[in-house]
Backbone as a ProteinNet text record, in pm:
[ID]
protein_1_A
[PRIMARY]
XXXXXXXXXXXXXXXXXXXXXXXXXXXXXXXXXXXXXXXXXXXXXXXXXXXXXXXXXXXXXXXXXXXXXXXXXXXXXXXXXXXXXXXXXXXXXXXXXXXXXXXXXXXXXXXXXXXXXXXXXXXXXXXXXXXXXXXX
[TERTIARY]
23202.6	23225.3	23137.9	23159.2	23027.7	23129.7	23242.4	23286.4	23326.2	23328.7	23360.4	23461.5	23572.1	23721.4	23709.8	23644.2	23657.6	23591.7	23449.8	23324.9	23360.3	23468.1	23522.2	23613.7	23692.4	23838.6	23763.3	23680.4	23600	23482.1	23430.5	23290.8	23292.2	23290.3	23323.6	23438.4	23576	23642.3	23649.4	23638.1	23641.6	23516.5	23371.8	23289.1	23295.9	23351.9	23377.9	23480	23598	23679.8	23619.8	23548.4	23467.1	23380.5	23366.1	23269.2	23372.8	23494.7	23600.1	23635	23634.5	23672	23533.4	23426.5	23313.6	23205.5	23295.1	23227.2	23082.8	23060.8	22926.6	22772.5	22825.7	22733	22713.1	22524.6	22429.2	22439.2	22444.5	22458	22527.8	22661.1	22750.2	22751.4	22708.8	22705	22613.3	22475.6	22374.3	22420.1	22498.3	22552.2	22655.2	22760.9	22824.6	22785.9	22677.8	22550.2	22513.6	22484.9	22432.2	22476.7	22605.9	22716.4	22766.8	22779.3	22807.6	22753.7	22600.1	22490.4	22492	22486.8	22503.7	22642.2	22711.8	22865.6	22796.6	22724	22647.5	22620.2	22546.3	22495.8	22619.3	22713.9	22845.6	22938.5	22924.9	22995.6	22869.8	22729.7	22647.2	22629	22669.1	22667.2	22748.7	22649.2	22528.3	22392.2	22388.2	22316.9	22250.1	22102.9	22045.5	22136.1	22122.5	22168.5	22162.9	22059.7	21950.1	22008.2	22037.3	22140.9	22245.1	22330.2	22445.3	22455.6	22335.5	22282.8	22219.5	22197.4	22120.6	22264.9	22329.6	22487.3	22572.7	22610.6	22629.9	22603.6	22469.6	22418.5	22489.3	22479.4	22503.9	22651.7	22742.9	22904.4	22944.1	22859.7	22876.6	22774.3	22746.2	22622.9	22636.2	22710.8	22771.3	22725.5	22680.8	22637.2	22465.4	22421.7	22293	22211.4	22282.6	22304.8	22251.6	22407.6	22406.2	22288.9	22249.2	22101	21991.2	21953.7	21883.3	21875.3	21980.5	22001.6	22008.6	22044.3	22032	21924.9	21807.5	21724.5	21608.7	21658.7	21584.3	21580.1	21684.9	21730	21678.6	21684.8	21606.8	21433.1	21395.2	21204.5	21190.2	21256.5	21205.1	21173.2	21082.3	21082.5	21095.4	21204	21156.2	21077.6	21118.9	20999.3	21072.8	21177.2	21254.4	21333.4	21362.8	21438.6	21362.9	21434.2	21334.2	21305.4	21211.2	21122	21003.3	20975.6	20896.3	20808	20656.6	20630.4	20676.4	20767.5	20844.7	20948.7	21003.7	21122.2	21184.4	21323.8	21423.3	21391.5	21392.1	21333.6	21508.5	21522.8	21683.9	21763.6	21642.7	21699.4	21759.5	21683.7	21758.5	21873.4	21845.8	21983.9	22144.2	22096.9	22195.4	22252.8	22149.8	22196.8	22154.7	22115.9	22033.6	21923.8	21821.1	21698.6	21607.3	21505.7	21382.7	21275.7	21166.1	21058.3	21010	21021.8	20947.4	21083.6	21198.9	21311.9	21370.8	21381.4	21389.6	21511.9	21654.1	21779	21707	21771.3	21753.5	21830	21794.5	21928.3	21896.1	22018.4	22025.8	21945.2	21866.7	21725.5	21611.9	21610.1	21520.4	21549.9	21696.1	21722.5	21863	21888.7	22047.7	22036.4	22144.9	22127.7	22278.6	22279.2	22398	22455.5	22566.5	22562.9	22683.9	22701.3	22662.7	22833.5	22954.3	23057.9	23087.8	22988.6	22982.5	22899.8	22818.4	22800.9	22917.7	22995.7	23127.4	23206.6	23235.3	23292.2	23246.3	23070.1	23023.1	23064.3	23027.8	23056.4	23227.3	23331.3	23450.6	23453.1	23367.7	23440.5	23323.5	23249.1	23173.7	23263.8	23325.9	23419.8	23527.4	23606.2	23711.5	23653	23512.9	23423.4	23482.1	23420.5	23363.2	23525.3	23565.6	23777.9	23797.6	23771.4	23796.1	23748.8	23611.4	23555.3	23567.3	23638.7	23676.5	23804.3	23892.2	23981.1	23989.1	23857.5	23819.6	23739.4	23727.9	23675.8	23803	23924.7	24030.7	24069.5
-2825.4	-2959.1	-3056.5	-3050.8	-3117.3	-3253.6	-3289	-3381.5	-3512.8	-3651.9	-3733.2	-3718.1	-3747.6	-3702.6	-3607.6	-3462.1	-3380	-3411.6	-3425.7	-3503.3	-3552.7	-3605.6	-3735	-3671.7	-3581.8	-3569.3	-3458.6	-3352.6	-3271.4	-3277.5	-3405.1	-3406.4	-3589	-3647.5	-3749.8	-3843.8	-3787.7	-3842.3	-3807.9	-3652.6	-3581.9	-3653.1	-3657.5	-3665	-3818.4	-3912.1	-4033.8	-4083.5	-3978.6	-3961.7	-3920.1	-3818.5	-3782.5	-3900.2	-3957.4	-4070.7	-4210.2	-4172.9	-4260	-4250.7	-4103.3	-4021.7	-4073.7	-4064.5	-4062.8	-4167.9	-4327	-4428.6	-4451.6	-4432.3	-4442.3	-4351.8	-4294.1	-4135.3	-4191.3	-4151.1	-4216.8	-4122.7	-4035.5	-3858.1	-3855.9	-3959.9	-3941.6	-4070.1	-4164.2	-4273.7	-4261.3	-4154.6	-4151.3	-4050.4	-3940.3	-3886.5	-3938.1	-4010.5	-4063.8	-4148.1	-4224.7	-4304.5	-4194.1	-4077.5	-4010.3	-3937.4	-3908.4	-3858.8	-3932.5	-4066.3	-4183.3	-4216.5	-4213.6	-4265.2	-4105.5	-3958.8	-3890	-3859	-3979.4	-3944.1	-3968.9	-4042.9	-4115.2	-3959.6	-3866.6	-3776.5	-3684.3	-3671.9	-3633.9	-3674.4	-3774.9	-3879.1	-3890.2	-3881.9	-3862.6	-3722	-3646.9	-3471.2	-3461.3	-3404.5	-3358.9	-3430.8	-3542.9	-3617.5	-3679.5	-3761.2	-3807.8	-3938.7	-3948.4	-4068.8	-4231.2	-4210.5	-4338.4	-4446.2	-4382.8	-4584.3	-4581.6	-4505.8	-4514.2	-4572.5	-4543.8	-4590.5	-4732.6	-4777.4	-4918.8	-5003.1	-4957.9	-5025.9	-5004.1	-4924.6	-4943.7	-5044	-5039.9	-5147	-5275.7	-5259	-5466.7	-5456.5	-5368.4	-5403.5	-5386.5	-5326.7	-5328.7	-5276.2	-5413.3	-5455.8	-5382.2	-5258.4	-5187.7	-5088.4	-4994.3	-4903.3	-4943.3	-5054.7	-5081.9	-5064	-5128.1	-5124	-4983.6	-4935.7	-4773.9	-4654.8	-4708.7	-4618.8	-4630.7	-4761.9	-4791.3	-4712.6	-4724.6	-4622.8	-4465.9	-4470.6	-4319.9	-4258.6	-4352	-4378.1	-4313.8	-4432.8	-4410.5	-4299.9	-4251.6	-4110.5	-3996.1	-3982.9	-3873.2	-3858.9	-3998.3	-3988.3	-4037.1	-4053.2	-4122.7	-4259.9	-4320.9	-4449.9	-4432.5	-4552.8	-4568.1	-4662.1	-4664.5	-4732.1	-4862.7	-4864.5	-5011.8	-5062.1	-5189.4	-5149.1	-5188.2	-5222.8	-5171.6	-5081.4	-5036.9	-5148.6	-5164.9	-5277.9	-5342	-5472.3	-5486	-5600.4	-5702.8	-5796.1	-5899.4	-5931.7	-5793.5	-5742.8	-5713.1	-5692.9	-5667.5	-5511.1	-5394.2	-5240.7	-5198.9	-5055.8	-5051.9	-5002	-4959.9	-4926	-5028.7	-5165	-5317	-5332.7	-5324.2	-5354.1	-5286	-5184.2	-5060.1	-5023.3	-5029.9	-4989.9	-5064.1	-5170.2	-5302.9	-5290.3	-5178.7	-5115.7	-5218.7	-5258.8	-5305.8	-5172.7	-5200	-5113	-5021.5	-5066	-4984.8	-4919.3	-4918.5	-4844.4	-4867.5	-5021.8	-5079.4	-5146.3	-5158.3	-5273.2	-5386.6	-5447	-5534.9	-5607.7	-5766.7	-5872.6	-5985.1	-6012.5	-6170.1	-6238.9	-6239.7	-6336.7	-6263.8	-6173.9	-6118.3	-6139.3	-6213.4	-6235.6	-6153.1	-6151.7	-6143.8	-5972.5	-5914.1	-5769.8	-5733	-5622.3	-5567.2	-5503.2	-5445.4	-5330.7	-5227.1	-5130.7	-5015.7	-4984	-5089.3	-5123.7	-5158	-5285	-5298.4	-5241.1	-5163.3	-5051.1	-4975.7	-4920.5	-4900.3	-4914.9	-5077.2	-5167.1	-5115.8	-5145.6	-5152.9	-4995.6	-4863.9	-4745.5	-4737.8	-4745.7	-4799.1	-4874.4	-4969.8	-5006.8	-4962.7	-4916.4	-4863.5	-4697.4	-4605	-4533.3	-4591.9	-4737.2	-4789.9	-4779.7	-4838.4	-4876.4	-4736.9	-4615	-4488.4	-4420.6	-4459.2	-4440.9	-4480.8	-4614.3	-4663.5	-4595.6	-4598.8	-4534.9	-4427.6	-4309.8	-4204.2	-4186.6	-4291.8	-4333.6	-4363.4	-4440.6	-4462.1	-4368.6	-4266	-4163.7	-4059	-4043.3	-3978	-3975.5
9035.7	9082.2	9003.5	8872.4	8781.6	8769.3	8765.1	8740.2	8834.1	8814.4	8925.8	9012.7	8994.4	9027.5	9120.8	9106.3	9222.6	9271.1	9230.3	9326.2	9468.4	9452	9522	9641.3	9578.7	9638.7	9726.5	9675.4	9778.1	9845.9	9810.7	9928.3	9934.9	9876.6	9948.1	10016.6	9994.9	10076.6	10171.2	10166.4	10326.2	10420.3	10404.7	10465.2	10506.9	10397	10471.4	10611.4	10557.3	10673.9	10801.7	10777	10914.8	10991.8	10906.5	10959.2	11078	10961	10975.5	11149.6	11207.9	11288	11376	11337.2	11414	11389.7	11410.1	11335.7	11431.3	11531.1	11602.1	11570.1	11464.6	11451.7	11327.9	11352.6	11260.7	11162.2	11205.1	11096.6	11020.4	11057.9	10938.7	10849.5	10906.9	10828.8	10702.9	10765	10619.4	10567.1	10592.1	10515.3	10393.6	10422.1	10374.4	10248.7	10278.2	10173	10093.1	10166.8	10044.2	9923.7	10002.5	9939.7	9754.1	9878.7	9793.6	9681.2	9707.8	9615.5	9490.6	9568.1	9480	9314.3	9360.1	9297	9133.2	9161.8	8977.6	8917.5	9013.4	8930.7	8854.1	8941	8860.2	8780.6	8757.4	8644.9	8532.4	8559.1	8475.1	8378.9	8455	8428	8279.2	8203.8	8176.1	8138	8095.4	8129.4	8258.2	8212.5	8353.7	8414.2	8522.4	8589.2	8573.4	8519.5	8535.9	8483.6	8353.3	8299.3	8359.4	8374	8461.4	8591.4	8645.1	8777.1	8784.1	8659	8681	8604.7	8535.8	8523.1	8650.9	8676.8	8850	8932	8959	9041.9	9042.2	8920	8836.7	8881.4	8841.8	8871.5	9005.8	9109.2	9227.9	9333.6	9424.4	9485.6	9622.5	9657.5	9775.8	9726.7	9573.6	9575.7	9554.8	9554.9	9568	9703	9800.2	9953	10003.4	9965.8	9950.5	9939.9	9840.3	9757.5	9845.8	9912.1	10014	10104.9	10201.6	10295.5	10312.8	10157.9	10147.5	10123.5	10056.1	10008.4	10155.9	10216.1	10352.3	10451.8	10398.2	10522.3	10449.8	10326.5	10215.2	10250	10249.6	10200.3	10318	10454.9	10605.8	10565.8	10470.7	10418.7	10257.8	10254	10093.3	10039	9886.2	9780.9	9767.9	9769	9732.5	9889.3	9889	10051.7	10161.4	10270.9	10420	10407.2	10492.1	10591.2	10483.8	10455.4	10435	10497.4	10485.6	10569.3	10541.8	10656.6	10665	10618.3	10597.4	10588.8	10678.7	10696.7	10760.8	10784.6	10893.2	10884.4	10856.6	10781.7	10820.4	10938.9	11031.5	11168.8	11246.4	11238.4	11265.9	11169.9	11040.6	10990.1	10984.6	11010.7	11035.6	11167	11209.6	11387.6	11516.9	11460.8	11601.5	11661.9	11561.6	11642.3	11583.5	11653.2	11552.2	11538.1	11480.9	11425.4	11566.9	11676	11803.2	11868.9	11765.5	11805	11947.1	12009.8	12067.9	12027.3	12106.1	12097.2	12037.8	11956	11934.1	11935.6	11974	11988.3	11895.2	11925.8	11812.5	11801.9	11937.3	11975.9	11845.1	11786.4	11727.6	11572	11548.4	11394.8	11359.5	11244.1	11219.3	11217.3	11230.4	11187.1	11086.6	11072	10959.4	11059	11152.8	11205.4	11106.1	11214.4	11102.7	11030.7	11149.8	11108.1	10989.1	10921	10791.4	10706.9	10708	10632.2	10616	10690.8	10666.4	10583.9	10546.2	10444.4	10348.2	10305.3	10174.4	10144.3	10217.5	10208.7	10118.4	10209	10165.6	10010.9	10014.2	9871.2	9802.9	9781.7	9688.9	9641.6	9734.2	9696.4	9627.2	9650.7	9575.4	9436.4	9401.8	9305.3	9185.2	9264.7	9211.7	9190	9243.8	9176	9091.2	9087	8955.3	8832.3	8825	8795.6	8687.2	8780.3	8752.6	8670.2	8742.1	8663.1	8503.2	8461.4	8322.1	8284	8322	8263.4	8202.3	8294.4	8220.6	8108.8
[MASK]
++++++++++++++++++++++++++++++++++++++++++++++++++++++++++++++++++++++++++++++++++++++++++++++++++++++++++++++++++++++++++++++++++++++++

């Protein structure tokens, strides 16, 4: 499975669908991110990721998002991203929690919920089709 195209058709469309199936479940949503964020390394294969991954970014700001979150669910916190001080944490932005993992409401500032993570998820796969497409 070194190549994009299958990449896709066997671990990330399925696992997004699942999510599709089970849009309330945090498990699948960071899965899905990670999935997502991993597709570079297979369109990179045999080579490293890294320029591929910082050209990415620039043509689409849903797999930047992306990396974050996935980012976050990999290292518990990351290096780029929430939570940072006076920053947005991504448990508020993702799922309406603030930092003491407490609901959070509107009264506390804007949040992302995890519906539109969804979206960006979604078209960052449209992104990675394409993609693949110009690789044929």
């Amino acid at each position: 499975m070194d190549d994009l195209a299958t990449y896709l058709k066997h671990i990330v469309e399925p696992t997004f669908e699942d999510w599709s199936k089970n849009p309330g479940s945090a498990r699948h949503a960071f899965v899905s991110c990670l999935v997502v964020h991993h597709a570079a390394d297979r369109a990179a294969y045999p080579k490293s990721r890294g320029n591929l991954l910082k050209a990415w970014r620039k043509e689409c700001v849903e797999l930047r998002f992306i990396e974050v979150v996935a980012n976050q669910f990999k290292h518990v916190r990351a290096d780029e991203g929430p939570p940072q001080k006076g920053r947005l944490p991504l448990s508020f932005a993702v799922f309406g929690k603030n930092e003491d993992e407490h609901n959070a409401t509107m009264a506390d500032g804007y949040r992302l919920e995890m519906r539109n993570l969804w979206f960006a998820v979604r078209d960052a796969i449209k992104f990675l089709h394409k993609k693949a497409e110009e690789r044929i």
